[in-house]
C-alpha positions, 0 to 999 in steps of 0.5 A: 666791541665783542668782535673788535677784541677778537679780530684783534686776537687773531691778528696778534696770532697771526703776527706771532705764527709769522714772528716764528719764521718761514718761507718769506711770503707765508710770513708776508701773507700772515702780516697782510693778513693781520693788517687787513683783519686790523684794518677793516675790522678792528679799525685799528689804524696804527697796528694795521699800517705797522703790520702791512709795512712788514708785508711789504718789507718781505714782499715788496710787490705785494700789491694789496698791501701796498694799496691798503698802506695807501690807504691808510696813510692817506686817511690818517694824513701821514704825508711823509710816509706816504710819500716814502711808500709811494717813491719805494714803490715806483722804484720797484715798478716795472709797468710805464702805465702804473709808474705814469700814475705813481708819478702823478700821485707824488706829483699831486702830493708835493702840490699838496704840501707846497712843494712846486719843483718836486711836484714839476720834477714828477709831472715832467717825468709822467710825461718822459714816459707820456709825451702826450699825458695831457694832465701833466702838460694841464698841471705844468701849465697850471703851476708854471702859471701860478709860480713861474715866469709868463713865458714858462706858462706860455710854453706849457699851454703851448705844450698841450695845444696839440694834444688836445682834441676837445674844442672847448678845452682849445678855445680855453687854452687859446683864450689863456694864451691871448690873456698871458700875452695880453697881460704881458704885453710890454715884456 
């Protein structure tokens, strides 16, 4: 309790040097330490989300920050700004690997809270990135067969079956085509 109080403290502290002013990324630096002192040693979960928001609002790229917020949302259920933080940061990011997998985690997260198209929209576009993304084509499939016409989920594992290398994994996608076909015989 001792030491909750005076992390706490510290972190106030640091929040007023950084409510001064300053070189902007001093200032971020003393906010992201705020919200990491708040974080894993006060477990304070609100002020340490408000304190790495406004890291990131002085830099955006601060990658730290950025992934202890996601954390953090993540554990307190806070979808909506989750996903907020995860389309901010994808319009920032300059690397295809890294915007592939923030694509897939908005994709995984309107899946999450029933959102089908918007969770399409972001595995087609891991895949304008990724031709050969073979999760994307699996979940499109999976969705596609789940919530669309037999032909969409036909052409989704269609999609995949060059992609794959494993013969398991093609004898199921096979099996799958031969049980949407048989399913659908009379279409």
């Amino acid at each position: 309790a001792q030491s909750d109080l005076l992390t706490r403290e510290t972190a106030d502290a640091m929040t007023r040097r950084a409510s001064l002013g300053g070189e902007p990324r001093t200032v971020a630096a003393l906010h992201h330490f705020a919200g990491v002192a708040l974080m894993y040693k006060a477990h304070a979960a609100e002020p340490a989300i408000a304190a790495l928001r406004r890291a990131l609002e002085l830099e955006p790229g601060h990658v730290d920050s950025f992934v202890r917020l996601r954390i953090l949302l993540e554990h307190t259920g806070s979808r909506d700004g989750l996903a907020a933080l995860l389309r901010h940061r994808l319009e920032l990011e300059p690397d295809r690997a890294a915007q592939v997998e923030l694509h897939r985690l908005l994709a995984e997260h309107w899946c999450t809270v029933g959102d089908r198209d918007a969770a399409m929209q972001h595995y087609r576009a891991v895949l304008k990135l990724d031709p050969a993304d073979v999760r994307a084509h699996a979940a499109i499939a999976d969705l596609a067969s789940e919530h669309a016409g037999w032909q969409d989920a036909v052409s989704a594992v269609m999609a995949r079956v060059p992609l794959e290398r494993d013969p398991n994994t093609l004898r199921t996608l096979h099996y799958r085509l031969g049980a949407l076909y048989a399913d659908h015989d009379d279409d």
